[in-house]
KEGU-349371 format. One record per residue: x, y, z of N, C-alpha, C in turn; residue number from 1. Coordinates in nm, 2 decimals, decimal comma, padded with zeros to 4 digits, m for minus. Layout:
! residues N
{{X Y Z} {X Y Z} {X Y Z} NUM}
...
This chain:
! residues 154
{{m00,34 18,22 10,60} {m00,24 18,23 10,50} {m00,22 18,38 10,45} 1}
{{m00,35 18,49 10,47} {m00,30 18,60 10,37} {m00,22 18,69 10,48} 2}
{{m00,31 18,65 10,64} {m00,20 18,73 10,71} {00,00 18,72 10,72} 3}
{{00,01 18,59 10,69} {00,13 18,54 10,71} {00,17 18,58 10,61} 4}
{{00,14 18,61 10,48} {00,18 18,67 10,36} {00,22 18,84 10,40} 5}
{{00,12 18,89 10,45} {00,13 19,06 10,50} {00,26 19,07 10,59} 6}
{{00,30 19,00 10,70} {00,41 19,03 10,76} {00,55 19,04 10,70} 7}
{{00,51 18,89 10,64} {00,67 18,83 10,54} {00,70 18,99 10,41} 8}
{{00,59 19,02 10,38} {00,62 19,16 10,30} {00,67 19,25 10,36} 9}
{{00,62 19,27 10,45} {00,61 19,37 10,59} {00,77 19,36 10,62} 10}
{{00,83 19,24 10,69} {00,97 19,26 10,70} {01,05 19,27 10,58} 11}
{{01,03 19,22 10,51} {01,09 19,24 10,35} {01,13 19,38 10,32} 12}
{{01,01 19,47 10,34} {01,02 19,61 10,29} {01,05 19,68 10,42} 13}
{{01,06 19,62 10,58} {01,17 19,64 10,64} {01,29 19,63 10,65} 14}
{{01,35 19,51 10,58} {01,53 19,50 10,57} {01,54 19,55 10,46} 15}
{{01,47 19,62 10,37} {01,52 19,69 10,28} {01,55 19,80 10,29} 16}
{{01,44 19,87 10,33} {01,40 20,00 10,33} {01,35 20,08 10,46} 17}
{{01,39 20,06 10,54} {01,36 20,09 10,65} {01,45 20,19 10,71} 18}
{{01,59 20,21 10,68} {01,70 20,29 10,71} {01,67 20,36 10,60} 19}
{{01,71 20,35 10,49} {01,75 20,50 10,39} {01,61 20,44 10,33} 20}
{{01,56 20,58 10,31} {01,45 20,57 10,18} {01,49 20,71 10,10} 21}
{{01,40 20,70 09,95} {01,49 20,82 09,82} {01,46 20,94 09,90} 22}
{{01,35 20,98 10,00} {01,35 21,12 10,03} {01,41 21,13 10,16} 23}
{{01,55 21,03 10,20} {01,58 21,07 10,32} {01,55 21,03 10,49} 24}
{{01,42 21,04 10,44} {01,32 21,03 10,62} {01,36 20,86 10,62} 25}
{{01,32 20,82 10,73} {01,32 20,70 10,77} {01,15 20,69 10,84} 26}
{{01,11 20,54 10,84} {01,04 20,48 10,88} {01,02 20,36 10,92} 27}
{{00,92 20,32 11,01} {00,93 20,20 11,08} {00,73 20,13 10,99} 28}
{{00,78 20,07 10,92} {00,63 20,02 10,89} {00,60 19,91 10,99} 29}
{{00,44 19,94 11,03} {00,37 19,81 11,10} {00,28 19,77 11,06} 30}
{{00,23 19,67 11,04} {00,13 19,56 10,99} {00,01 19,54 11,08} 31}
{{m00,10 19,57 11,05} {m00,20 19,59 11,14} {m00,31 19,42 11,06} 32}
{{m00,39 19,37 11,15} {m00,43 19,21 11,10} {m00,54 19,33 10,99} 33}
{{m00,59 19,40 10,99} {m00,72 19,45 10,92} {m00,65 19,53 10,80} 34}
{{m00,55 19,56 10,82} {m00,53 19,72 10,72} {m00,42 19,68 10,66} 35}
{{m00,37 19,77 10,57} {m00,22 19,78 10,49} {m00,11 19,84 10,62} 36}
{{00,03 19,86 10,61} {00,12 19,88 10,67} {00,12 20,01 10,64} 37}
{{00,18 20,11 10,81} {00,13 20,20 10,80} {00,28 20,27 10,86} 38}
{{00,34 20,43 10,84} {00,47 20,46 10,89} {00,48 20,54 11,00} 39}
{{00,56 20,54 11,07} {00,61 20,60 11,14} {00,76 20,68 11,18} 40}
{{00,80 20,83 11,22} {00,90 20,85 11,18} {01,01 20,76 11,29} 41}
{{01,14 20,74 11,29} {01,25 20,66 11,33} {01,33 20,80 11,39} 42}
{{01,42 20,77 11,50} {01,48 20,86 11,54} {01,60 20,91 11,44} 43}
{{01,71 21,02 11,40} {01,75 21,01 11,30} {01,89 20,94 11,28} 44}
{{01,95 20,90 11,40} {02,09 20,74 11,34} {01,98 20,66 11,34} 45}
{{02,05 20,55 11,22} {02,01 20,44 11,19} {02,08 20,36 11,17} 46}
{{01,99 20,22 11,24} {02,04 20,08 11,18} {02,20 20,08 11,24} 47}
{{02,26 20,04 11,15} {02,39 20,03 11,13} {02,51 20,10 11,11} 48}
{{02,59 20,15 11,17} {02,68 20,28 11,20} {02,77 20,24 11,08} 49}
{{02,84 20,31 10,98} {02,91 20,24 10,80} {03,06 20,27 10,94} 50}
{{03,16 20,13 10,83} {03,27 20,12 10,81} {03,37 20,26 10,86} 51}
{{03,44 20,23 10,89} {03,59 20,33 10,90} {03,70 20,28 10,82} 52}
{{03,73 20,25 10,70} {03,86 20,19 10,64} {03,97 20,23 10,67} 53}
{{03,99 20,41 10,70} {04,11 20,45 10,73} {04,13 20,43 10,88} 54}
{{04,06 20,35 10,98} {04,09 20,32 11,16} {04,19 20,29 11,18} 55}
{{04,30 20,38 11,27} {04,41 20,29 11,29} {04,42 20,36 11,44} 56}
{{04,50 20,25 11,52} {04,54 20,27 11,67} {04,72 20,25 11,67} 57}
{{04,76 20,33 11,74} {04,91 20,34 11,73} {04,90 20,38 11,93} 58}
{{05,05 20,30 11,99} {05,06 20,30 12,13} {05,18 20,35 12,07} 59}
{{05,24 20,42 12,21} {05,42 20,47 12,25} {05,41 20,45 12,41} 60}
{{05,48 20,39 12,44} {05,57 20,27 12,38} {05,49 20,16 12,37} 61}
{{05,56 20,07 12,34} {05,51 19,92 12,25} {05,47 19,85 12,48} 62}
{{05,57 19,85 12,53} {05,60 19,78 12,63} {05,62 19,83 12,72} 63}
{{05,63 19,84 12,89} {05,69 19,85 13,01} {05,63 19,81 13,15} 64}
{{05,69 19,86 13,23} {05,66 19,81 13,37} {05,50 19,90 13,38} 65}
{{05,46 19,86 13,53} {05,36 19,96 13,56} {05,41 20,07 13,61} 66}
{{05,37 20,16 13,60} {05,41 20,31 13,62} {05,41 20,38 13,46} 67}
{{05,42 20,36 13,33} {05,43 20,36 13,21} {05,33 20,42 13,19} 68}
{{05,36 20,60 13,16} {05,23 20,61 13,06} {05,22 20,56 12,91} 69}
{{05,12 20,49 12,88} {05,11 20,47 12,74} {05,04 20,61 12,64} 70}
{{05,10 20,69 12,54} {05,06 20,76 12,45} {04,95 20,69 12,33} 71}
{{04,87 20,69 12,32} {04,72 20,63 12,20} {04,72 20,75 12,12} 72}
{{04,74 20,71 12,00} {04,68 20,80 11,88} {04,60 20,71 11,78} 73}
{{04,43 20,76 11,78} {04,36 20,68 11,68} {04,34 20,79 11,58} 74}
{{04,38 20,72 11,45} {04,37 20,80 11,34} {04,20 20,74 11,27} 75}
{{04,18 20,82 11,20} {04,04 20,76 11,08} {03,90 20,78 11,10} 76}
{{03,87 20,78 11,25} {03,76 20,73 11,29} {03,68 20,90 11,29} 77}
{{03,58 20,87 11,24} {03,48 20,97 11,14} {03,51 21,05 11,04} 78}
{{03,61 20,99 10,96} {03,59 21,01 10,84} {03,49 20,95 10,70} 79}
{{03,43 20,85 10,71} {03,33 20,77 10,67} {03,20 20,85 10,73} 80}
{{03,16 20,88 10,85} {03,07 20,95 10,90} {03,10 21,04 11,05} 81}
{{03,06 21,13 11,02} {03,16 21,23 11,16} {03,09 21,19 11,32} 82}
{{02,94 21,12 11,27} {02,84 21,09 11,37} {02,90 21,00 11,41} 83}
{{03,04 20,91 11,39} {03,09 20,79 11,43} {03,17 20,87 11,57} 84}
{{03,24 20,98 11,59} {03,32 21,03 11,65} {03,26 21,02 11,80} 85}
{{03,29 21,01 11,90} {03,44 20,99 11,96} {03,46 20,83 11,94} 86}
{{03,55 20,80 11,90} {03,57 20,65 11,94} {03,59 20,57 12,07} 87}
{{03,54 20,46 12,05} {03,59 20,42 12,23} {03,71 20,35 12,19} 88}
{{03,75 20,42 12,31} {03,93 20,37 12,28} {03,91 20,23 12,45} 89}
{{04,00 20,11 12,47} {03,99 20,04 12,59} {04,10 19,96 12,58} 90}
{{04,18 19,97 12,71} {04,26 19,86 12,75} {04,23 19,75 12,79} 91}
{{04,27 19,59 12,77} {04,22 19,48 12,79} {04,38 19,48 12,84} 92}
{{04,44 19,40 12,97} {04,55 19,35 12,99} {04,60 19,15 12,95} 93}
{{04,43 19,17 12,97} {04,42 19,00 12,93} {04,37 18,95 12,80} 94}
{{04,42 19,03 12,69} {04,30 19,04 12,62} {04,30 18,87 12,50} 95}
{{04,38 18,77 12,56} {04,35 18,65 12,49} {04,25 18,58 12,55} 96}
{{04,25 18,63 12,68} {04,16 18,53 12,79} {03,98 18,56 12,74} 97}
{{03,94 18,49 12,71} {03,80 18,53 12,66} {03,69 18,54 12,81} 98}
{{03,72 18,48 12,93} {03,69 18,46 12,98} {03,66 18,57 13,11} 99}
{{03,75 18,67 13,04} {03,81 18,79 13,11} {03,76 18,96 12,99} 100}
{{03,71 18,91 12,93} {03,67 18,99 12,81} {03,58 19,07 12,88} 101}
{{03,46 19,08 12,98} {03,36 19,15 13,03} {03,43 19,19 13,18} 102}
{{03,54 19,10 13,23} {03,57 19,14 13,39} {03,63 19,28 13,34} 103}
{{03,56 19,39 13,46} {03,59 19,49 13,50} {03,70 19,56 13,56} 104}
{{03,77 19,42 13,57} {03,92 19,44 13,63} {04,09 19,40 13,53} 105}
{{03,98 19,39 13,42} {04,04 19,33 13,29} {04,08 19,45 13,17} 106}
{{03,92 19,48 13,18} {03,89 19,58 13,04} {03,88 19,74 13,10} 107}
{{03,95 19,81 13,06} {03,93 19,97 13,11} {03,90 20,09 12,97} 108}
{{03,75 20,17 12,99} {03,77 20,26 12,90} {03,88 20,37 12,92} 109}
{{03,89 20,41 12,84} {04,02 20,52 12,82} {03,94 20,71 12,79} 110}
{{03,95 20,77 12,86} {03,91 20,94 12,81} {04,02 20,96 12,71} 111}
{{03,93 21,00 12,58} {04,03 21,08 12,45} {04,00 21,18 12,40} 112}
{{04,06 21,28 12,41} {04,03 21,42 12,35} {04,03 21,38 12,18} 113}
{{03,92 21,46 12,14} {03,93 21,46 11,96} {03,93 21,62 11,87} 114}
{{04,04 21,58 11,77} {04,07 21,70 11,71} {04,02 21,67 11,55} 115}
{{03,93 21,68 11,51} {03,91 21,60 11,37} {03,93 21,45 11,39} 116}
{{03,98 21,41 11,35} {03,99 21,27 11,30} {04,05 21,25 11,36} 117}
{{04,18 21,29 11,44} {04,27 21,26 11,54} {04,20 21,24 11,65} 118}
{{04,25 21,17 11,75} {04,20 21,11 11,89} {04,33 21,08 11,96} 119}
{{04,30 21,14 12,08} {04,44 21,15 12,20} {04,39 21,07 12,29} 120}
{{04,48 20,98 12,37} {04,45 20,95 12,49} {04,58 20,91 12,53} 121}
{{04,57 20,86 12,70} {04,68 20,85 12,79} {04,62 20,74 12,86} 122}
{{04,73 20,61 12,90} {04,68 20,58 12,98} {04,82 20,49 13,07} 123}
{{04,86 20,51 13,18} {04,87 20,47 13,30} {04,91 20,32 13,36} 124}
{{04,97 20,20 13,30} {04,99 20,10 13,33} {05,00 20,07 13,48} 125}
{{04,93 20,03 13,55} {04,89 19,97 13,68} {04,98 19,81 13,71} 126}
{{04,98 19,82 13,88} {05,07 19,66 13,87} {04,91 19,58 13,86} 127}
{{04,80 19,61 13,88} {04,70 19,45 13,80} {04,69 19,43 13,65} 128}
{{04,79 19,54 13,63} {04,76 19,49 13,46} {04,91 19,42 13,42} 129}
{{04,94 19,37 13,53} {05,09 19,24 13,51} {04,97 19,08 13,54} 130}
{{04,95 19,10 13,46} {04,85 18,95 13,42} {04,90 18,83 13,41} 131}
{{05,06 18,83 13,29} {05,10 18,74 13,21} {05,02 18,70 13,12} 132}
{{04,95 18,78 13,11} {04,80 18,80 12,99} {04,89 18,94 12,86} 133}
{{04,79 18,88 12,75} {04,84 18,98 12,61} {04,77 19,07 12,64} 134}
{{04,78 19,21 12,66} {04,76 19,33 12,71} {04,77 19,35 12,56} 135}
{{04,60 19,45 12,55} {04,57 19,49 12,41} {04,48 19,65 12,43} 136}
{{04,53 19,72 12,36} {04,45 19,83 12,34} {04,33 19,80 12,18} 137}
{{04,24 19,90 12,25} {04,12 19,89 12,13} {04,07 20,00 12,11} 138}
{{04,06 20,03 11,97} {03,97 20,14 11,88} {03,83 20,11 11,81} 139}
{{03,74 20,15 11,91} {03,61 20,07 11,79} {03,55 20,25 11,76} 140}
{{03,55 20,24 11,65} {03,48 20,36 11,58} {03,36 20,30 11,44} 141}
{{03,23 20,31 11,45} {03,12 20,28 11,37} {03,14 20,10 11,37} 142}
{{03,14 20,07 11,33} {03,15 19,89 11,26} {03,29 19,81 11,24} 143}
{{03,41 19,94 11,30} {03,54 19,88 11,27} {03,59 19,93 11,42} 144}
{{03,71 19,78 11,39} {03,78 19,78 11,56} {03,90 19,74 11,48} 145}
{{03,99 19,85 11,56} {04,16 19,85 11,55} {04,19 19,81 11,69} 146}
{{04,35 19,67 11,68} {04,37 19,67 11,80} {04,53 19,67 11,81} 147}
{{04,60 19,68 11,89} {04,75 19,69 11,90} {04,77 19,62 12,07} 148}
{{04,91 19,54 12,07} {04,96 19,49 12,15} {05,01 19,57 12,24} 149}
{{04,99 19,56 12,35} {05,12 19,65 12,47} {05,16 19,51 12,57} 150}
{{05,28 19,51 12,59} {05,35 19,37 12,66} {05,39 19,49 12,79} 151}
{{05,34 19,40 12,94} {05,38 19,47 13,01} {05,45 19,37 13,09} 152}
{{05,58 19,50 13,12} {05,69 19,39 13,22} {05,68 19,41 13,26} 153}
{{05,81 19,35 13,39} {05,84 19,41 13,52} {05,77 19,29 13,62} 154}
C-alpha cells in the first residue's frame, strides 16, 4: 500500500508540475521502490505547445480547375509563442472523407516561407485533386488548426 501511495504522488506532482516550475527549469521526477523521487533535467519545449487565438488561413482563389495556383496566407501563428513558427500549412482534396485523412494521395504538405507572423505559400491544383471530395487547406500552428474550403472544378 505505501508504494502505491508513492507513485499516485509521484504522478500528481507530475501533472502539475513537471512542465513549468517557479525557477523555470523543468523536471522529470522518478519514484524509486526504496527512496524519495528524485529530478532530472527535461529537454527545453514542453509538454504542450499554448494556443494561437489570432490563427487564421485565407486561400485566393476560393475555387478552380487544376492548373490553379492557389495563393495561402496564414496570419497569427507565433504570436502566443514564436517557438510555434513555421506552421504546417496541408492540402486535403478529400477532406470530408475520414477514410482518406492519412492517404498520401489525399493529404499534401505545403513549403511556406515566414515573415514574422505572416506565412506564404503556393500551391498548384493537380487533376487527382478533382475527387468530388471537399478540398480543404490546413493551418495547424501550436494546439490550434485553421481550415478553409477550396472547391475544385473542371
Amino acid at each position: 500500500m505505501r508504494v502505491i501511495r508513492k507513485v499516485v504522488v509521484v504522478l500528481a506532482v507530475l501533472a502539475v508540475g513537471a512542465c513549468h516550475s517557479s525557477s523555470g527549469d523543468q523536471a522529470v521526477l522518478r519514484a524509486t521502490a526504496t527512496g524519495p523521487p528524485t529530478g532530472a533535467p527535461l529537454p527545453t519545449k514542453c509538454c504542450v505547445p499554448p494556443n494561437e487565438p489570432a490563427l487564421d488561413i485565407s486561400v485566393t482563389p476560393t475555387s478552380g480547375p487544376p492548373g490553379t495556383v492557389v495563393h495561402i496566407l496564414v496570419t497569427g501563428c507565433g504570436e502566443a509563442d514564436p517557438a510555434n513558427l513555421p506552421p504546417t500549412v496541408s492540402f486535403n482534396n478529400d477532406a470530408e472523407n475520414f477514410g482518406s485523412r492519412n492517404d498520401p494521395d489525399t493529404v499534401r504538405r505545403i513549403a511556406v516561407q515566414v515573415r514574422g507572423t505572416r506565412v506564404t505559400g503556393t500551391y498548384p491544383i493537380v487533376p487527382r485533386d478533382r475527387t468530388g471530395g471537399v478540398g480543404m487547406f490546413f493551418a495547424q500552428c501550436g494546439q490550434s488548426l485553421e481550415q478553409t474550403r477550396f472547391r475544385v472544378t473542371g
